[in-house]
N, C-alpha and C positions, 0 to 999 in steps of 0.2 A: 552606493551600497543598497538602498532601498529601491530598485528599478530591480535589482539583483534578486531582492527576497518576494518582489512580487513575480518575476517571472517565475522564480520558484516555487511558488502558493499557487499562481497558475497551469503552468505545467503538472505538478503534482496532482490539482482537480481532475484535470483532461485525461490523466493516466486511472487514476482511479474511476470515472465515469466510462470510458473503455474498456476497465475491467468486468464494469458492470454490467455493460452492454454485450459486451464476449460471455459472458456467464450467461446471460438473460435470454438469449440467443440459441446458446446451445453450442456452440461455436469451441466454449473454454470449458473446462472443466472446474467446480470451486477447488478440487482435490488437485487440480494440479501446481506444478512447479512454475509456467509461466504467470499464471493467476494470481497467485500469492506474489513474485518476484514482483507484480505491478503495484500491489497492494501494497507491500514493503517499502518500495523506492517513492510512492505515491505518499507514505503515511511518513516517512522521513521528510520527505517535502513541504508536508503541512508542520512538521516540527516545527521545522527552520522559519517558514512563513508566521506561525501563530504564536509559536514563542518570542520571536522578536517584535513582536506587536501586544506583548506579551499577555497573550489571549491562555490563558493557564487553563480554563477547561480543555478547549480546544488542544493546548498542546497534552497534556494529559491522554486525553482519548484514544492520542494519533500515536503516542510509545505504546498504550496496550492497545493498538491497531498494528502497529508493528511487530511487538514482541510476539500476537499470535502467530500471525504472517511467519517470524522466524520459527516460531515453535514447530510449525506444520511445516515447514520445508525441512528440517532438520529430522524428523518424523518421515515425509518423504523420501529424505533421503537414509536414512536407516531403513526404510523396507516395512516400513508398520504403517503407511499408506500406499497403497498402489498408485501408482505417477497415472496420469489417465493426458489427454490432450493436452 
Protein backbone atom coordinates (compact mmCIF):
# COMPACT_ATOMS: atom_id res chain seq x y z
CA UNK A 1 0.00 0.00 0.00
CA UNK A 2 2.85 2.41 0.77
CA UNK A 3 4.82 1.70 -2.78
CA UNK A 4 1.04 2.66 -3.95
CA UNK A 5 0.92 6.24 -2.20
CA UNK A 6 4.45 6.87 -3.26
CA UNK A 7 3.99 6.46 -6.75
CA UNK A 8 1.15 8.54 -6.27
CA UNK A 9 3.07 11.52 -4.53
CA UNK A 10 5.39 10.93 -7.38
CA UNK A 11 3.32 10.99 -10.32
CA UNK A 12 1.32 13.75 -8.88
CA UNK A 13 4.88 16.09 -8.78
CA UNK A 14 5.68 15.22 -12.44
CA UNK A 15 2.12 16.31 -13.49
CA UNK A 16 2.09 19.26 -11.74
CA UNK A 17 5.86 20.29 -12.80
CA UNK A 18 4.62 19.66 -16.49
CA UNK A 19 2.15 21.95 -15.95
CA UNK A 20 4.42 24.32 -14.95
CA UNK A 21 6.75 23.92 -17.62
CA UNK A 22 3.63 24.01 -20.34
CA UNK A 23 2.52 27.42 -18.75
CA UNK A 24 6.21 28.70 -18.44
CA UNK A 25 6.77 27.92 -22.09
CA UNK A 26 3.99 29.27 -23.49
CA UNK A 27 2.81 26.04 -24.74
CA UNK A 28 -0.58 25.94 -22.14
CA UNK A 29 -2.53 28.48 -21.30
CA UNK A 30 -3.01 29.00 -17.06
CA UNK A 31 -6.87 29.79 -18.27
CA UNK A 32 -7.05 26.76 -19.77
CA UNK A 33 -9.03 23.57 -19.13
CA UNK A 34 -5.99 21.12 -19.75
CA UNK A 35 -3.89 23.20 -17.32
CA UNK A 36 -6.15 23.24 -14.46
CA UNK A 37 -7.23 19.27 -15.26
CA UNK A 38 -3.33 18.68 -14.56
CA UNK A 39 -3.30 20.82 -11.50
CA UNK A 40 -6.46 19.18 -10.23
CA UNK A 41 -5.56 15.49 -10.68
CA UNK A 42 -1.81 16.58 -9.67
CA UNK A 43 -3.19 18.30 -6.18
CA UNK A 44 -5.53 15.17 -5.62
CA UNK A 45 -2.22 13.17 -5.76
CA UNK A 46 -0.47 15.07 -3.35
CA UNK A 47 -3.62 14.57 -0.97
CA UNK A 48 -3.51 11.10 -1.04
CA UNK A 49 0.46 11.08 -0.66
CA UNK A 50 0.64 13.75 2.30
CA UNK A 51 -2.23 12.99 4.11
CA UNK A 52 -1.38 9.52 4.46
CA UNK A 53 1.97 10.58 5.80
CA UNK A 54 -0.06 12.71 7.47
CA UNK A 55 1.73 15.87 6.32
CA UNK A 56 -1.56 18.17 7.29
CA UNK A 57 -0.08 21.35 5.96
CA UNK A 58 0.83 19.90 2.82
CA UNK A 59 -2.38 18.04 2.59
CA UNK A 60 -4.26 21.34 3.43
CA UNK A 61 -2.70 23.38 0.69
CA UNK A 62 -3.17 20.60 -2.07
CA UNK A 63 -7.61 20.76 -1.37
CA UNK A 64 -7.34 24.53 -1.71
CA UNK A 65 -5.01 23.85 -4.74
CA UNK A 66 -7.66 21.71 -5.93
CA UNK A 67 -10.66 23.31 -5.05
CA UNK A 68 -9.34 26.41 -7.16
CA UNK A 69 -8.40 24.19 -9.99
CA UNK A 70 -12.18 23.08 -9.69
CA UNK A 71 -13.55 26.54 -9.20
CA UNK A 72 -11.88 27.69 -12.61
CA UNK A 73 -12.90 24.83 -14.68
CA UNK A 74 -16.40 25.09 -13.61
CA UNK A 75 -16.10 28.94 -14.57
CA UNK A 76 -14.47 27.62 -17.80
CA UNK A 77 -17.02 25.82 -18.31
CA UNK A 78 -19.90 28.14 -17.84
CA UNK A 79 -18.46 30.64 -20.20
CA UNK A 80 -17.14 33.46 -17.70
CA UNK A 81 -13.59 32.26 -18.75
CA UNK A 82 -12.65 31.86 -22.30
CA UNK A 83 -11.13 28.16 -22.68
CA UNK A 84 -7.78 29.35 -24.42
CA UNK A 85 -4.98 26.22 -25.40
Amino acid sequence: MMLAVEVIGWAAALLILASYLLVSTGKLSGQSATFQWMNVVGAAGFIVNSGSHAAWPSTTLNIAWAAIGLVTLWRIGRGRIAPTR
